[in-house]
N, C-alpha and C positions, 0 to 999 in steps of 0.2 A: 699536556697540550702538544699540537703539532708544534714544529719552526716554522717562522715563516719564510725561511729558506725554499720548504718543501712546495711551498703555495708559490713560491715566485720560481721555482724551477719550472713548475708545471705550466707557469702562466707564460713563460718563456718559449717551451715546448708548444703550447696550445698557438703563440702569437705567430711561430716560426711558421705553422699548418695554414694559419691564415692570411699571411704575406704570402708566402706560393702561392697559396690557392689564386688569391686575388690575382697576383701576379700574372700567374696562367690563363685564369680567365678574361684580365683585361686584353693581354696577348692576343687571344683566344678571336673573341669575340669584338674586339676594335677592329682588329687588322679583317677580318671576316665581313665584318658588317660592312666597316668603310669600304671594301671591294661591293659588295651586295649592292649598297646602296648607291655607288659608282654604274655599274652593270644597269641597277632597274629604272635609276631615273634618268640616264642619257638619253636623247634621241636617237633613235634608228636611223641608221643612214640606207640611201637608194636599195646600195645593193645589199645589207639585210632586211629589210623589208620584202626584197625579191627573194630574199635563199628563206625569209620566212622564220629568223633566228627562233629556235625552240629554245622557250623559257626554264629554267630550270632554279632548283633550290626552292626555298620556303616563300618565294611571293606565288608559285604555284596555289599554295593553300588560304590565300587570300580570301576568298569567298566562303571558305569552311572553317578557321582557325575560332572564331569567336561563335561558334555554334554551340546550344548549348551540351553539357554531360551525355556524354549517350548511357549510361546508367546512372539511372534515380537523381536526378537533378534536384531535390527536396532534398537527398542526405546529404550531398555534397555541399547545400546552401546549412546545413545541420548544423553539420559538422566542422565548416567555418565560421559559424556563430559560435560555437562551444568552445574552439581553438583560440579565437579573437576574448574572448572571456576568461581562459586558463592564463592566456598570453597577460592582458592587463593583470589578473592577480597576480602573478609570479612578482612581474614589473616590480609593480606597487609593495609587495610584500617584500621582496628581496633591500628595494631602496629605501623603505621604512627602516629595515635591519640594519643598513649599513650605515644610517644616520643614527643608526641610538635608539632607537624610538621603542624595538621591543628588543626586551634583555632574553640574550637566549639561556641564563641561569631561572629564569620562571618562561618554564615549558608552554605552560597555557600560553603563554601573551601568543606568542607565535602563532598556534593553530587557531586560537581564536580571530587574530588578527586576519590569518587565510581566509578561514571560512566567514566572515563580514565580507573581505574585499570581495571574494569569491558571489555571496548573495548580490550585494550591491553591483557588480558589474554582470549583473543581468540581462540590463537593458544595452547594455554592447552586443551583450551575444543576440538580441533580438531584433538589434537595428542592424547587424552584419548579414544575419539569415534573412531577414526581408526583403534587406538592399540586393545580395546576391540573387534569392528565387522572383523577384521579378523582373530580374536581366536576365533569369533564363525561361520569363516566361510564361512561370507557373502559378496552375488556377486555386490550388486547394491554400489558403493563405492561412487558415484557420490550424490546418492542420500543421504546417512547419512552424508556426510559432508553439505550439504546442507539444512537437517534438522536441524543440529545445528546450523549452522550459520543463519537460519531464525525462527526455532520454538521457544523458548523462546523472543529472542528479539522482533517477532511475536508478539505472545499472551502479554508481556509488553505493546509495544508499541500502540497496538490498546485500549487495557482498558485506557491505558495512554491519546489517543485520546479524550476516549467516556468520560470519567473525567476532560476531558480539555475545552468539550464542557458544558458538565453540569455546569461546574467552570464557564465558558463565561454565559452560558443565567443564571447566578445570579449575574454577575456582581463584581464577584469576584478577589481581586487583585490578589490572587493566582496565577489565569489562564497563562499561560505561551504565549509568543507572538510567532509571526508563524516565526518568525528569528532564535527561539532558535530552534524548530520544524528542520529545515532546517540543525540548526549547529548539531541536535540531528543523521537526515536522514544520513549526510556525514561520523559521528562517526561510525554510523554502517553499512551501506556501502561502505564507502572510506577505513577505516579503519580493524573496527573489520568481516567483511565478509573476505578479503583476506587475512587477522593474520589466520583465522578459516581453510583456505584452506592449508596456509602456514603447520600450526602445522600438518592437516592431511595427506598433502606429506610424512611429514618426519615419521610420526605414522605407515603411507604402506609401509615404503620404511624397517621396523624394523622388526626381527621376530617376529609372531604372541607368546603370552605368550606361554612357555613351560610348561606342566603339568608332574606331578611326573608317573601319570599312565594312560593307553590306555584306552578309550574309544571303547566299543561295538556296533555292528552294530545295535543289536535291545535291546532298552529300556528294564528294567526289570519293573513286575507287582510292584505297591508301595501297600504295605498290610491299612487296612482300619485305616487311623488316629485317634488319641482319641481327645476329644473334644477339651481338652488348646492347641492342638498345629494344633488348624482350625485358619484360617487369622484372625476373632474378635478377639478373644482374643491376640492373638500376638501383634496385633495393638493396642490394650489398657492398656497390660503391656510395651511393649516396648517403647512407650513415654511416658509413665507417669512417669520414674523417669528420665532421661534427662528435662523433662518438671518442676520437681517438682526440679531439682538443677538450675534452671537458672530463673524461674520464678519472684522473687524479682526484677532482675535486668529488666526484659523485663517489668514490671509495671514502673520502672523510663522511661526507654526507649519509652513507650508507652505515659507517661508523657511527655514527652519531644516533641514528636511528635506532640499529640492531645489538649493539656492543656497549649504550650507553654511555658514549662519552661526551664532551660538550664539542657543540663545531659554533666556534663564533667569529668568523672572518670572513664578514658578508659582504666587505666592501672587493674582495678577491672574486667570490659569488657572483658579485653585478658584475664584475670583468670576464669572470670565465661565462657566464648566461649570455652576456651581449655576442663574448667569440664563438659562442653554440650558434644564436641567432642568426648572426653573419654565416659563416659558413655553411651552413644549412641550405642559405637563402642562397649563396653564391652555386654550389654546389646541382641546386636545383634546376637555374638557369641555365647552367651549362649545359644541363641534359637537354631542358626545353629546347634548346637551339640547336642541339643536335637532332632531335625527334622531329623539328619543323622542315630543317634540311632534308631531311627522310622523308618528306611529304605527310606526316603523319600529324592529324591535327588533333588529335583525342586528349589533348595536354591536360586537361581539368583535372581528371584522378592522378595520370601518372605525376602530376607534380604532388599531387596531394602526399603519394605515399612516397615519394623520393622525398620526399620533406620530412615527414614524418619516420622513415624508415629508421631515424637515429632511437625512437623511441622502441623499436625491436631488437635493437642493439643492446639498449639497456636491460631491455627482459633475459634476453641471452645471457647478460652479464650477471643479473641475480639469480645465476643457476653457479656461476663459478664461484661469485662470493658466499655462496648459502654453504658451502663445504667447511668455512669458518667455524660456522655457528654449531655446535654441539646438537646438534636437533635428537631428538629420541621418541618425541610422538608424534601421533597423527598433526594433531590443534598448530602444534610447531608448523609441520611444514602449510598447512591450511592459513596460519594465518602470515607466513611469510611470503607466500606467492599469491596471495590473497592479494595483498598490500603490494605487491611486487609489481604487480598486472593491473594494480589500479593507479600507478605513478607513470609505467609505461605507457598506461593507453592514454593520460593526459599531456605528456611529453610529445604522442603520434599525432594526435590532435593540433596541437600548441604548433610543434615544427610543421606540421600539415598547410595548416592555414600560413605559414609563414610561407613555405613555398609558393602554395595559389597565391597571394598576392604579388610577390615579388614576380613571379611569372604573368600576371595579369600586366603588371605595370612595365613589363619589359617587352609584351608583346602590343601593347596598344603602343607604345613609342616606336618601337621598329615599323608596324604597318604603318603610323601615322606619319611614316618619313618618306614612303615612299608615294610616284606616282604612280594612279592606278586605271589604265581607261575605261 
């Protein structure tokens, strides 16, 4: 077993990323705003109203900022239902663990215990994709409930397949029997497909989100970005310090997974997840505020993947840790990047959707504070 020296060094490390960060961005974004909001809600006096004061900064984008996606407004509502459903299972799973409830010496309890939370929070992911694609709008309703309810479990399930076959033609005990297959089909068709439907009834049947300020008929020009606030970069600052607070633990975890050994300090888990969480979110915002400043209202995706981008982080990082493992045949490296690619793409999702919200709820407070003629 680790010490738990190693877990409270780490956790020390990870809190110290998270105090700055805050730090910085209260800094940041107090002293900014409180100017901003100083600026846009005074009165004009005589003589600028005569010189005609040109407005500047992010109340320019006022009339555009809550517009919706300009690409695929259905995956972007998707993909926040599926992110808003990874997010409660982790939750729920991780705080089960740390209360006792599943022994991580019987392996099953655990995955089983995921994949229930996972069917059962459904109807989150179907009231989140609802709630969103009719704030932005959209007519085919049939269809985005439907994406949710089959595109991730989709793309799982079928890799899940093609690593069950490679597990088979090696003769591995692994491989899973075509009974569990069947009890897996029922899970998510008996079950979590009509939770999915359930949640997005109730998601239509709500008003679409309210925004502080009206939206224009026609888009305004976005003036020419400067370089740090193009997608590269945003995506290599933005998860690298969510990545760099959480990483210690995700090396036990990673352990524990590939090296077989036991990781049972889940209540460090829920602390290192939450400083993922946080920081992510923080980290997100910082950009958003920087992009709105730059006139640039397209925030939907780029918070999506600045949120998520910790979870390419980790993909990157199971290329460094895979040099551990003794690998020597194909099935090896097929089912470790298999599995590799299916933890990061629900991490990108998970932090994804953490972004868009936190960015939703920071940009309806800031318009909602100002005056607008």
């Amino acid at each position: 077993a680790i010490p738990a020296k190693v877990h409270w060094l780490s956790i020390a490390n990870s809190l110290v990323i998270v105090i700055v960060l805050s730090a910085m961005i209260a800094a940041i974004l107090v002293r900014n705003l409180r100017r901003d909001f100083n600026r846009y809600n005074r009165l004009a006096t005589d003589e600028e109203k005569a010189e005609d004061m040109e407005e500047f900064g992010w109340k320019l984008v006022h009339a555009d900022v809550f517009r919706p996606p300009s690409f695929s407004p259905l995956l972007m509502s998707v993909c926040c239902g599926t992110g808003a459903q990874l997010l409660c299972m982790a939750v729920l799973t991780i705080l089960f663990s740390a209360m006792g409830f599943l022994s991580p010496s019987n392996r099953g309890a655990l995955i089983m215990a995921q994949l229930l939370l996972y069917v059962l929070m459904g109807s989150v992911a179907g009231y989140v994709t609802s709630r969103l694609y009719k704030t932005f709008k959209g007519k085919s309703w049939q269809k985005a409930t439907a994406c949710v309810a089959f595109g991730f479990p989709g793309i799982t399930f079928a890799l899940f397949l093609i690593m069950n076959i490679v597990a088979l033609s090696q003769g591995s005990s692994d491989a899973v029997p075509p009974l569990t297959m069947v009890i897996l089909l029922f899970l998510w068709f008996g079950i979590s497909t009509p939770l999915v439907f359930f949640g997005a009834y109730f998601g239509y049947k709500q008003e679409a989100i309210e925004f502080p300020v009206n939206t224009s008929s026609i888009p305004r020009q976005i003036p020419d970005q400067p370089w740090f606030m193009g997608l590269p970069f945003t995506l290599a600052v933005g998860g690298i310090l969510p990545f760099g607070a959480c990483f210690v633990e995700l090396y036990f975890i990673l352990a524990s997974v590939w090296m077989d050994q036991y990781y049972y300090v889940f209540a460090f888990l829920l602390l290192v997840f939450a400083i993922l969480v946080i920081t992510a979110a923080e980290i997100t915002v910082l950009f958003n505020y920087f992009q709105l400043c730059g006139e640039n209202y397209h925030w939907w995706w780029r918070s999506f993947s600045t949120g998520g981008s910790t979870g390419l982080y980790v993909f990157l990082y199971s290329f460094v840790y895979f040099k551990q493992l003794e690998a020597n045949s194909l099935a090896t490296y097929v089912l470790y990047f298999g599995y590799m690619g299916l933890a990061s793409l629900g991490l990108f999702l998970m932090t994804g959707f953490v972004g868009v919200t936190t960015c939703l709820i920071f940009n309806k407070t800031i318009f909602g504070s100002i005056k607008i003629d």
